[in-house]
Backbone as numpy.savetxt, mean C-alpha at the origin, in Angstrom:
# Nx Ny Nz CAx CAy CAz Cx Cy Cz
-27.91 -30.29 27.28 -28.74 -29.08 27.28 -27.88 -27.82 27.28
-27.04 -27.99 28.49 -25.85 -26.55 28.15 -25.37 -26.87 26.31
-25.37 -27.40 26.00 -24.17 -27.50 25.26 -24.72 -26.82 23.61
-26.13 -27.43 23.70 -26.90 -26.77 23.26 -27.53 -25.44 23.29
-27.24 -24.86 24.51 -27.74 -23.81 24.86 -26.23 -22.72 24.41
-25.41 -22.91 24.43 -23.88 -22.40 23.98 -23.84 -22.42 22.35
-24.18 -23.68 21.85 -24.10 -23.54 20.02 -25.00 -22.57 19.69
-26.48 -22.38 20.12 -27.26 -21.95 19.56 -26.34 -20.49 19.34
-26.21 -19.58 19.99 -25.34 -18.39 19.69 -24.22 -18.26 19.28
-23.48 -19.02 19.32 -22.42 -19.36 18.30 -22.72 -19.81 16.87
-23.56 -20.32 16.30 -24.21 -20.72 15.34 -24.51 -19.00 15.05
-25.73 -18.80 15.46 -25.94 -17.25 14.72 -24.62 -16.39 14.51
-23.84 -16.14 15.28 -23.28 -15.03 15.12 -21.98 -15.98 13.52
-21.97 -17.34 13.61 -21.31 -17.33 12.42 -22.11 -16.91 11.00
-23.86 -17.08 11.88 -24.66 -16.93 9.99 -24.36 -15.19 9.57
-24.60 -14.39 11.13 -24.59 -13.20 10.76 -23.03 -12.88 9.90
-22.13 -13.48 10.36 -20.80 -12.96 9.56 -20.62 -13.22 7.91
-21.25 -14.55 8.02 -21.08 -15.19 6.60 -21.87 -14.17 5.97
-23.45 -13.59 6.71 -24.32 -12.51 5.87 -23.29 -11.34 5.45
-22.83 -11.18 7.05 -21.70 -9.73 6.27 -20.92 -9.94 5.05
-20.23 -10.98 5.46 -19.59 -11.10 4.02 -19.89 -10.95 2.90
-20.98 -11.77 2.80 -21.87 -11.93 1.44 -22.12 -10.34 0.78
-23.10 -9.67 2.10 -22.78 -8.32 1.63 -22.09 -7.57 1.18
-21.02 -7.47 1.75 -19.79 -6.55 1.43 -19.45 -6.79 -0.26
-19.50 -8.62 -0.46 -19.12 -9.17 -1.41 -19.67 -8.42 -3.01
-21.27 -8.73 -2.33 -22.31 -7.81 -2.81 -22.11 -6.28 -3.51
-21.53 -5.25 -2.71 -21.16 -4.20 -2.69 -19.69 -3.99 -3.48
-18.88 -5.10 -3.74 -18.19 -4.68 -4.26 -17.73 -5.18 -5.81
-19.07 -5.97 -6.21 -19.44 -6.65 -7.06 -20.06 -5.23 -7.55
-21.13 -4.92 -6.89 -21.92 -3.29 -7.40 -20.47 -2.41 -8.09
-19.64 -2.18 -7.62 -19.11 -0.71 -7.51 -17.97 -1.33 -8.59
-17.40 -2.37 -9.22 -16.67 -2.80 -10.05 -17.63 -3.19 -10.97
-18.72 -3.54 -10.68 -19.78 -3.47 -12.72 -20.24 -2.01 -13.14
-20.09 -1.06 -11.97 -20.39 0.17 -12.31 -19.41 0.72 -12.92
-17.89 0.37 -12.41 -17.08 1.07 -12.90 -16.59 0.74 -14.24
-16.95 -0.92 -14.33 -17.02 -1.32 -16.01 -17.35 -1.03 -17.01
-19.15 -0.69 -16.30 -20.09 -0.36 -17.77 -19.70 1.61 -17.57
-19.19 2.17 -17.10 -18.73 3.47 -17.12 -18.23 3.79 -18.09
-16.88 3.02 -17.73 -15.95 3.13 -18.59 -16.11 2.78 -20.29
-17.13 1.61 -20.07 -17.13 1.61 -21.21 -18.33 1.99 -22.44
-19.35 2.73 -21.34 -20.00 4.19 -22.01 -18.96 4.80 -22.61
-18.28 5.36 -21.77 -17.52 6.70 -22.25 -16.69 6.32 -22.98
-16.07 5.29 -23.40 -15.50 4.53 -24.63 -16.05 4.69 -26.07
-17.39 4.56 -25.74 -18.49 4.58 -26.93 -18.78 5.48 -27.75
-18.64 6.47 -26.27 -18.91 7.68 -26.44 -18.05 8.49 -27.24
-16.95 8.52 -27.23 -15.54 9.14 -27.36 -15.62 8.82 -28.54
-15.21 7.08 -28.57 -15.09 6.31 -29.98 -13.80 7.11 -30.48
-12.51 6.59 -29.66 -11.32 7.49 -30.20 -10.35 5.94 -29.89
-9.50 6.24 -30.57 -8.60 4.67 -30.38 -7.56 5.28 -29.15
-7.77 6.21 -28.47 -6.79 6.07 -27.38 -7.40 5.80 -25.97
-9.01 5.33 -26.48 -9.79 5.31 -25.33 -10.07 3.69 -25.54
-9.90 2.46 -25.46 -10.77 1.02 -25.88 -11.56 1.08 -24.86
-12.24 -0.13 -25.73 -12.88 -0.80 -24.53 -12.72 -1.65 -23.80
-13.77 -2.18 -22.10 -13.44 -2.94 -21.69 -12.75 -4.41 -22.56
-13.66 -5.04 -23.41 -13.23 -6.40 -24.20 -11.68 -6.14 -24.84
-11.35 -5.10 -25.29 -10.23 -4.77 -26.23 -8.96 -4.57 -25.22
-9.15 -4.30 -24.14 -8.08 -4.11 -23.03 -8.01 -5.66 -22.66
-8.92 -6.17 -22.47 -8.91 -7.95 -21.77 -8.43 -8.66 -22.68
-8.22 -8.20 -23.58 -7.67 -9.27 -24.87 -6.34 -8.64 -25.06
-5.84 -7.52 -24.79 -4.58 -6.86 -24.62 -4.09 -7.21 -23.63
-4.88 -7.40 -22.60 -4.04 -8.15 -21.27 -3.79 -9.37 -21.12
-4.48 -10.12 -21.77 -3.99 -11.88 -21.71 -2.63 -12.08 -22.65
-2.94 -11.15 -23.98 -1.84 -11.46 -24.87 -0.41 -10.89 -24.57
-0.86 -10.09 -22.96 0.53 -9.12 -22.90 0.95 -10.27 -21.91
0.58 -11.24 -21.76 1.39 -12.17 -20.66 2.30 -12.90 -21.58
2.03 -13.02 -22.88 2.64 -13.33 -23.48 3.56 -12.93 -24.47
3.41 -11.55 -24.42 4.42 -10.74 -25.63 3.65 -9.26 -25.74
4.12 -8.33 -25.22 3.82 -7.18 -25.85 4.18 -6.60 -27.67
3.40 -6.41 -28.42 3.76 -6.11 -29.85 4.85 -5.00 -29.57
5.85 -4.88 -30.65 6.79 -3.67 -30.41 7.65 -3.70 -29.36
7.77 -4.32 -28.61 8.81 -3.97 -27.26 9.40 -5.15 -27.21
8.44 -6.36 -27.39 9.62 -7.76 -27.12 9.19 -8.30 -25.66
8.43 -7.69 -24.97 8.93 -8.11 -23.18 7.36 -8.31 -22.46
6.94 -9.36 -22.09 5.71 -9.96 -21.30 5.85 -9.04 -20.24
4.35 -9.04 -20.17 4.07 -8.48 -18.66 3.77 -9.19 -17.46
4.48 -10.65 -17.51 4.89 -10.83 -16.32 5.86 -10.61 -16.05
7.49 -10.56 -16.73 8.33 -10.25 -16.48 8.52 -8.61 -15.73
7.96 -7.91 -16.55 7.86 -6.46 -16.13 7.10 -6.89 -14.82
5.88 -6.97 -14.63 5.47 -7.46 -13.26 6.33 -7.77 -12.11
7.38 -8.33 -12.41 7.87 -9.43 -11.31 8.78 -8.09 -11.21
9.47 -7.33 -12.04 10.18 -6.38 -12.05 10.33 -5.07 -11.28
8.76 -5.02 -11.41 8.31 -3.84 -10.28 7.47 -4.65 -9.12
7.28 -5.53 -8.68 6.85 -6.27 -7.55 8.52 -6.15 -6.34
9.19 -6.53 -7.39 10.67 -6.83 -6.66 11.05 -5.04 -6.44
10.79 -4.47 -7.03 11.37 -2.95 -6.52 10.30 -2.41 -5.24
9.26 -3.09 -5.42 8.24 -2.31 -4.44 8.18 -2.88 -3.06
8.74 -4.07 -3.05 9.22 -4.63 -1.76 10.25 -4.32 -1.11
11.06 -4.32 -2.03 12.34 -3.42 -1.72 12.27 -2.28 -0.94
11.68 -1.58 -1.19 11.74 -0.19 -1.18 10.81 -0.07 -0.29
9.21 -0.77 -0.05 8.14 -0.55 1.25 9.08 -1.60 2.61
10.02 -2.47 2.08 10.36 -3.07 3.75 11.49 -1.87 4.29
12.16 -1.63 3.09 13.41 0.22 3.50 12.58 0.94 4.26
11.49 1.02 3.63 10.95 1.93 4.81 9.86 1.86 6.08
9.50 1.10 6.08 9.22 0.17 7.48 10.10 0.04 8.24
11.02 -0.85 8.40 12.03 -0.63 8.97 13.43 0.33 9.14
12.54 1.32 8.86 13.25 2.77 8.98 12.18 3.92 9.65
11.01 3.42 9.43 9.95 4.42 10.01 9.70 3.94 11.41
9.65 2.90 11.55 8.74 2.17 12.61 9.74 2.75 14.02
11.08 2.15 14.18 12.09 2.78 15.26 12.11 4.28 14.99
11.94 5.01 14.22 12.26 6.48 14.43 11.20 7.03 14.43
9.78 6.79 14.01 8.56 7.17 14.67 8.49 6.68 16.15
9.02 5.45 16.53 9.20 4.90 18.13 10.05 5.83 18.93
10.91 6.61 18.34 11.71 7.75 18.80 11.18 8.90 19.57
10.81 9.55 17.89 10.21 11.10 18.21 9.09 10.95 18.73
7.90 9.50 18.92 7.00 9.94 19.95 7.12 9.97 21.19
8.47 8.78 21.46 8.57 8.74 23.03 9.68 9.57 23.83
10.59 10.42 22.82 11.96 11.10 23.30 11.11 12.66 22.52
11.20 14.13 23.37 10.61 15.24 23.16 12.02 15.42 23.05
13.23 14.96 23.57 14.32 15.69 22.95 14.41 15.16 21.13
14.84 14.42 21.21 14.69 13.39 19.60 13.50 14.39 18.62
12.17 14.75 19.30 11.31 15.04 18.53 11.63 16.55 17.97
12.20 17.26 19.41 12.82 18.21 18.86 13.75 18.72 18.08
14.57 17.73 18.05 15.99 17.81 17.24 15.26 17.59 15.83
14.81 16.73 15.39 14.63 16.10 14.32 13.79 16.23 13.14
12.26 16.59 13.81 10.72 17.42 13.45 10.93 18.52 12.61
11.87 19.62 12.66 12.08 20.81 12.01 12.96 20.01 10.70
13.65 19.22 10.51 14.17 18.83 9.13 13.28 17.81 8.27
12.59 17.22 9.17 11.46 15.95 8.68 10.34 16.74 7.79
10.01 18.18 8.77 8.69 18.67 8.33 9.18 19.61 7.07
10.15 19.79 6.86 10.83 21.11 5.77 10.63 19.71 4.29
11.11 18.06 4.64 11.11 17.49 3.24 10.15 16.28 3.82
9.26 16.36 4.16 8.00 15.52 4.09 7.31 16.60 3.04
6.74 17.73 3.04 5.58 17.60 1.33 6.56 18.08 0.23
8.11 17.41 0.13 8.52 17.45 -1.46 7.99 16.42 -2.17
7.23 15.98 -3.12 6.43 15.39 -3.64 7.54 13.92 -3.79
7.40 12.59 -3.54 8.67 11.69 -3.93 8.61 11.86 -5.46
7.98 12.24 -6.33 8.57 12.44 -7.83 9.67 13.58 -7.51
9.32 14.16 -6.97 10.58 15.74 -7.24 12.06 14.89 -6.79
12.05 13.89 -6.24 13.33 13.46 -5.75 14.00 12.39 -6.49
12.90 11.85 -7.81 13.68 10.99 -9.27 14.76 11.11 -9.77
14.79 12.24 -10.35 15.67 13.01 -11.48 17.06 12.48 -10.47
17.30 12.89 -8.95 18.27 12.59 -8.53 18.74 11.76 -8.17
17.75 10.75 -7.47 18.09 9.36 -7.10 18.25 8.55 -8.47
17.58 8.89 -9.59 18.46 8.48 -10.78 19.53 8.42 -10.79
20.29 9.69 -10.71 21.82 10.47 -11.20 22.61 9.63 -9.97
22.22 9.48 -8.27 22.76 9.43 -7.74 23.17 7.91 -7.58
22.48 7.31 -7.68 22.17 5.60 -7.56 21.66 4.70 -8.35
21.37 5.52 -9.22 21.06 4.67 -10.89 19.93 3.82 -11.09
19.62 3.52 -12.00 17.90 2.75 -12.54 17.73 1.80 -11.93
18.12 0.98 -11.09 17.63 0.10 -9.69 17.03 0.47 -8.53
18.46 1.26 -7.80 18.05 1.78 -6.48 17.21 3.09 -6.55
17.16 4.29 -8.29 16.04 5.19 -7.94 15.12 5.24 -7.40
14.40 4.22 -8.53 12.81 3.88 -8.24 12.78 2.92 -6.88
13.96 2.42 -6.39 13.17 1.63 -5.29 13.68 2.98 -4.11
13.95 4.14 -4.01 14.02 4.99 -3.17 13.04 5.95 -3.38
12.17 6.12 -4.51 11.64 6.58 -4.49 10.32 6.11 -4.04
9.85 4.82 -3.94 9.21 4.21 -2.88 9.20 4.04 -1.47
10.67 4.51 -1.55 10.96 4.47 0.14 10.61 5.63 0.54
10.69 7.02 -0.33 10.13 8.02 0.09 8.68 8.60 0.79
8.15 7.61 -0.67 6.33 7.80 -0.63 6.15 7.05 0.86
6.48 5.79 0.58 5.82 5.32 2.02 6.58 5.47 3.24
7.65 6.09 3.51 8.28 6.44 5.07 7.25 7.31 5.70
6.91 8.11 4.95 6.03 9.31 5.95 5.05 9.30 6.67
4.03 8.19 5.71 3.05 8.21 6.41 3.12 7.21 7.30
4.06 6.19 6.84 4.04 5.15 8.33 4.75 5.81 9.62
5.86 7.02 9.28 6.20 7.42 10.23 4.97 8.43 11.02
4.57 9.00 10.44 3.40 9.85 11.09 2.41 9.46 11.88
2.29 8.13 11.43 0.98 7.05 12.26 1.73 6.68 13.66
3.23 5.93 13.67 3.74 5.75 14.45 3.73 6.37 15.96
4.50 7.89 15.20 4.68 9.14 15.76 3.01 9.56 16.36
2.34 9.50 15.96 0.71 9.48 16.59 0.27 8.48 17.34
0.48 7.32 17.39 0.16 6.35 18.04 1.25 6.06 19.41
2.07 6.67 19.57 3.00 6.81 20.88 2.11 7.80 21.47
2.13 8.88 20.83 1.31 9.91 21.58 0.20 9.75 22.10
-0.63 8.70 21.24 -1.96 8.87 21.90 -2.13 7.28 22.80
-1.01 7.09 23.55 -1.44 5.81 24.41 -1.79 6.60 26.03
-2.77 6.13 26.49 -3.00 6.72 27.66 -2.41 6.52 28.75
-2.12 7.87 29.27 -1.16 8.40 30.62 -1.17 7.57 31.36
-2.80 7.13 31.97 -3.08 6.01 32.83 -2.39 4.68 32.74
-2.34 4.16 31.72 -1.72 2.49 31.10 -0.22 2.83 31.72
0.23 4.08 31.40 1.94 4.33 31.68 2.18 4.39 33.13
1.00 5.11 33.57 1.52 5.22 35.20 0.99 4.25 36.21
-0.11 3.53 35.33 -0.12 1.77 36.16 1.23 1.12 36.16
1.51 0.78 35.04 3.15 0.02 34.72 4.29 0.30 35.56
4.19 1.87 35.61 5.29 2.36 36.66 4.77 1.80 38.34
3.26 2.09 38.84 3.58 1.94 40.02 3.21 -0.01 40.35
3.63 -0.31 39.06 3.56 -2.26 39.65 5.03 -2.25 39.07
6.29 -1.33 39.38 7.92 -1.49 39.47 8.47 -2.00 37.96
7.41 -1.93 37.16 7.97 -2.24 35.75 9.13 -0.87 35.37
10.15 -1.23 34.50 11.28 -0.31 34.42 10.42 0.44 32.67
11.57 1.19 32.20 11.62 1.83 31.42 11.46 1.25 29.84
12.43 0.12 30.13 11.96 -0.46 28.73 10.62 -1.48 28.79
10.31 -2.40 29.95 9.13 -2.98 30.25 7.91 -1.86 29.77
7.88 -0.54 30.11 6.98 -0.12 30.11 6.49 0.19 28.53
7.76 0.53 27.61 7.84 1.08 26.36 7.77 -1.00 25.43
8.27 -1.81 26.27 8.06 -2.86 25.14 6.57 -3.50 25.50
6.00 -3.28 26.77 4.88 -3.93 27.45 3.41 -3.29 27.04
3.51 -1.45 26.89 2.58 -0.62 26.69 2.61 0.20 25.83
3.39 0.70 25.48 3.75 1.55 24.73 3.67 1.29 23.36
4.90 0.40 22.50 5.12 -0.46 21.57 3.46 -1.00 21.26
2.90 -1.87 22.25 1.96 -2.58 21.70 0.52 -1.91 21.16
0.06 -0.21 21.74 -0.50 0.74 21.93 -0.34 1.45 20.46
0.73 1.59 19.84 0.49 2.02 18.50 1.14 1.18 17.29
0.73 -0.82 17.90 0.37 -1.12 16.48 -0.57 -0.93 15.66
-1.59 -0.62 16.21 -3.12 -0.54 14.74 -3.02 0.98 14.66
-2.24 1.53 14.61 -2.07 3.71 14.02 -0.29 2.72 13.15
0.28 2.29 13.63 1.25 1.73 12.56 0.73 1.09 11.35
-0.29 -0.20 11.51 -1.04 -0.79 10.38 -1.82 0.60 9.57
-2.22 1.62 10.21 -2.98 2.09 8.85 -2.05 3.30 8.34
-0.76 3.42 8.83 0.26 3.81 8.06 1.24 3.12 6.87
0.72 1.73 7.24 1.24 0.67 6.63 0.02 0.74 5.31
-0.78 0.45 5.62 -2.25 0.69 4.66 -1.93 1.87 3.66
-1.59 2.91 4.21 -1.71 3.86 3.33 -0.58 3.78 2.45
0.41 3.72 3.10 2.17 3.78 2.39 1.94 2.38 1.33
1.48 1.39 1.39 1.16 0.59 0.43 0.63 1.01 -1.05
-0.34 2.08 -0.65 -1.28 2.71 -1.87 -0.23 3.48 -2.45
0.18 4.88 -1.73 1.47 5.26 -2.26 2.99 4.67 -2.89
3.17 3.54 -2.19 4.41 3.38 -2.80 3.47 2.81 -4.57
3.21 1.89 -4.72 2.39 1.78 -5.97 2.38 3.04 -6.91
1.79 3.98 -6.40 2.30 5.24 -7.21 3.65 5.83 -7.46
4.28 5.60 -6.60 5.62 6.13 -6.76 6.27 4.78 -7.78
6.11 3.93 -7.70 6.72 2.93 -8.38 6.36 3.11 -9.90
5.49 2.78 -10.06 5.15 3.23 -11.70 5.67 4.16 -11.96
5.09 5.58 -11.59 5.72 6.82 -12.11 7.33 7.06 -12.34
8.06 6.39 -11.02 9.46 6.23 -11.37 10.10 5.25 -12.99
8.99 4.56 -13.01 9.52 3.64 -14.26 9.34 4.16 -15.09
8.26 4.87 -15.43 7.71 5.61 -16.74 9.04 6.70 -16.87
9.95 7.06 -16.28 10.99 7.63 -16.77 12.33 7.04 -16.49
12.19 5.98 -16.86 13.25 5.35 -16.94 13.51 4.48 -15.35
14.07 2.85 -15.43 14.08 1.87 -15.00 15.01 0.61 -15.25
15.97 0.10 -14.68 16.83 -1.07 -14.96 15.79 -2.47 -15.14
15.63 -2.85 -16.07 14.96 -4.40 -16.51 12.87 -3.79 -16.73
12.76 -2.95 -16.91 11.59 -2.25 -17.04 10.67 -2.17 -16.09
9.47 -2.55 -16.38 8.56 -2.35 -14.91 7.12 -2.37 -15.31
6.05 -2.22 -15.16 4.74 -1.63 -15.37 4.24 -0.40 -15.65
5.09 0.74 -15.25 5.34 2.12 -15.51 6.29 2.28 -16.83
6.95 1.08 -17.15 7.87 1.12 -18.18 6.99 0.87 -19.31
6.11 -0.39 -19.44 4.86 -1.07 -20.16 4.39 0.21 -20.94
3.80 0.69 -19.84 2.77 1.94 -19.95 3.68 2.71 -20.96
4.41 3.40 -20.65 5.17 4.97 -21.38 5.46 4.19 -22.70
5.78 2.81 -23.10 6.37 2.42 -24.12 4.92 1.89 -24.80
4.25 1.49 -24.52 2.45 1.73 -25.31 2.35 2.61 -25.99
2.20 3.75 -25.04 1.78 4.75 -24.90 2.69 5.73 -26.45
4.15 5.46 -26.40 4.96 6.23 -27.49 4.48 5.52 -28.57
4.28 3.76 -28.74 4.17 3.09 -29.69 1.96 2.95 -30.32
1.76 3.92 -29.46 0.26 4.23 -29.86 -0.73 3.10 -29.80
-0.01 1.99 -28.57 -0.81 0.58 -28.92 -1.31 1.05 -27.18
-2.66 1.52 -27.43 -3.70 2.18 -26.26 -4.09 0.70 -25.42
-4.81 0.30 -26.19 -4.90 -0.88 -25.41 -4.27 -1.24 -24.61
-2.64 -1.95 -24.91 -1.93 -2.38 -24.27 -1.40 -1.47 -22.84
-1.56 -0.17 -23.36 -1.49 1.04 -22.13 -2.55 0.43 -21.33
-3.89 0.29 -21.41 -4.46 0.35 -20.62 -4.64 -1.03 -19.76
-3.98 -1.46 -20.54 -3.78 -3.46 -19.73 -2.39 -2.91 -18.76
-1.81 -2.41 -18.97 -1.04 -2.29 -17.94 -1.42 -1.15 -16.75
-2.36 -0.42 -17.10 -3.20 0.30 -16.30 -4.05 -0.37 -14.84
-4.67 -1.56 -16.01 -5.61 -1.87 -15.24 -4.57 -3.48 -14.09
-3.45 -3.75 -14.46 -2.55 -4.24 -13.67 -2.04 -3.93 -12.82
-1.79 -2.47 -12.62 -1.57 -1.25 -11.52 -2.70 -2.06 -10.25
-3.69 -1.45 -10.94 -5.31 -1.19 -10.37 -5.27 -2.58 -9.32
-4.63 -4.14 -9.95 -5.70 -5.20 -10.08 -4.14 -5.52 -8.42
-2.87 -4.87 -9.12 -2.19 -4.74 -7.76 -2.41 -4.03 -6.67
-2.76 -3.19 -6.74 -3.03 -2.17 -5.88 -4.27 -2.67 -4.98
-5.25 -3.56 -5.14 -6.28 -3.69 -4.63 -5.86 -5.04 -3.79
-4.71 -5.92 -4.08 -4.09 -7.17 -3.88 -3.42 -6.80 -2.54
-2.31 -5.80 -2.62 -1.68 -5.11 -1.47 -2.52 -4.53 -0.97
-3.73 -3.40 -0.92 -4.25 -3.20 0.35 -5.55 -4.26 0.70
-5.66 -5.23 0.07 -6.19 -6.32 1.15 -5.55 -7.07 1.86
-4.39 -7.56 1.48 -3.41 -7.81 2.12 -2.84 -6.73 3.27
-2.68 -5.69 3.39 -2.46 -4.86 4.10 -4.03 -4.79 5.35
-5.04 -5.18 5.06 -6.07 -4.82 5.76 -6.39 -6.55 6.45
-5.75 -7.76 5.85 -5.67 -8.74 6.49 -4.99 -8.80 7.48
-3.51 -7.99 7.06 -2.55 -8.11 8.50 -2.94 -7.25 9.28
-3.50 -6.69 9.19 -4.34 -5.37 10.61 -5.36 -5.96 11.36
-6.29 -7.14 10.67 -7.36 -7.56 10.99 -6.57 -8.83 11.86
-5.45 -9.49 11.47 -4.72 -10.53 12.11 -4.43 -9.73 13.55
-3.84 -8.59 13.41 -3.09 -8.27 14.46 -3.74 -7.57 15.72
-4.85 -6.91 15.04 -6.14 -6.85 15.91 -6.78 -7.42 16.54
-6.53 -8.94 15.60 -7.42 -10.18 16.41 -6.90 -11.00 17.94
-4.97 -10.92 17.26 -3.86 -10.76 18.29 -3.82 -10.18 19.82
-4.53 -9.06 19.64 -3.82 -8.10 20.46 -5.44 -7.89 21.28
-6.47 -8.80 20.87 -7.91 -9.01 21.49 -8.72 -7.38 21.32
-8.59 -6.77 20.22 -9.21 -5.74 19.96 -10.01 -5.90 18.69
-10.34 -7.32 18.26 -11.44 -8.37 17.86 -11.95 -9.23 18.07
């Protein structure tokens, strides 16, 4: 009878989730046929060959796995090309944001020293800093620094916010049960702004993606998806531009679910699910 009396609510709350799901599923089934048949109104509409359509891009994208016309080079290779720079370049800066946002939120000397040079080249756009990390480090390490750019900031900023906002109270329990300095910072502190780290992580994901392409589209060692694009694009084969467009897109949505799984993992972790 208990035992029964325990499933019964456990049972619902799995139907209600599976409902959520379904929904959401629902919703995002809506908002990707909308954005289909949009696009490919205004295709119709236009009726210009630098605009295709949906079918004419999907048939540009299967055949680009296998050979782009004019260039010689599949877009998986380019794929794997800029996958490998964007890892590169988002773990550079993770593990460069994460300890020095752990810094300036918990050291006001550190924050002071440091804040006045951070805040002068945090809004140089990471394109404005190409041209040089080109010249300086050449068609490998550019583009993967210029990813390190896009996404340091905002993971550092989340960081740097999430020290700050752990409550006074949590710190001055720790202190008066004789926990020391680093107990308190690895016990409360640290653990207090992982989920403001995850949605710095979230965001710097979306950005580096942008910075990555755009760096390729002007040049890149072994090409890229940004490389795809600009070389379409000169060779007037639209389509194929837009198959590598919509490869951007089909990554970009891959990494921030992935990015919103490990938040939802670590949430679940840390019993704040």
């Amino acid at each position: 009878m208990a035992q029964e009396y325990l499933t019964t609510p456990i049972n619902k709350i799995q139907k209600e989730k599976r409902k959520g799901y379904a929904v959401k599923l629902g919703y995002i089934a809506i908002s990707i046929a909308a954005l289909i048949l949009t696009w490919w109104a205004l295709a119709v509409v236009f009726d210009k060959s630098y605009f295709p359509t949906p079918p004419e891009v999907f048939e540009a994208l299967i055949q680009s796995f296998d050979n782009v016309p004019g260039i010689g080079l599949s877009m998986s290779t380019q794929l794997f090309s800029s996958l490998e720079r964007f890892v590169f370049g988002f773990l550079l800066a993770l593990v460069t944001a994460v300890p020095v946002g752990l810094l300036l939120g918990h050291s006001k000397r550190a924050e002071m020293l440091f804040t006045p040079a951070i805040e002068i080249i945090r809004p140089i756009p990471p394109m404005a800093w190409v041209p040089l990390f080109f010249l300086a480090f050449g068609v490998f390490l550019g583009p993967v620094l210029t990813i390190f750019i896009g996404a340091f900031f905002p993971i550092l900023s989340n960081v740097v916010f999430g020290v700050k906002s752990v409550d006074k109270n949590l710190i001055d329990a720790s202190k008066t049960f004789g926990a020391s300095k680093l107990q308190t910072f690895s016990k409360v502190i640290f653990p207090s702004t992982i989920p403001h780290m995850m949605t710095g992580i979230s965001v710097g994901l979306g950005i580096g993606w942008m910075c990555i392409v755009s760096a390729e589209m002007i040049g890149a060692k072994g090409g890229g998806l940004g490389f795809i694009i600009q070389s379409c694009y000169n060779l007037g084969l639209y389509d194929f531009m837009f198959a590598g467009m919509v490869m951007i897109g089909i990554l970009g949505i891959l990494t921030a679910l992935l990015g919103k799984f490990i938040e939802n993992e670590v949430a679940r972790w840390m019993g704040m699910k």
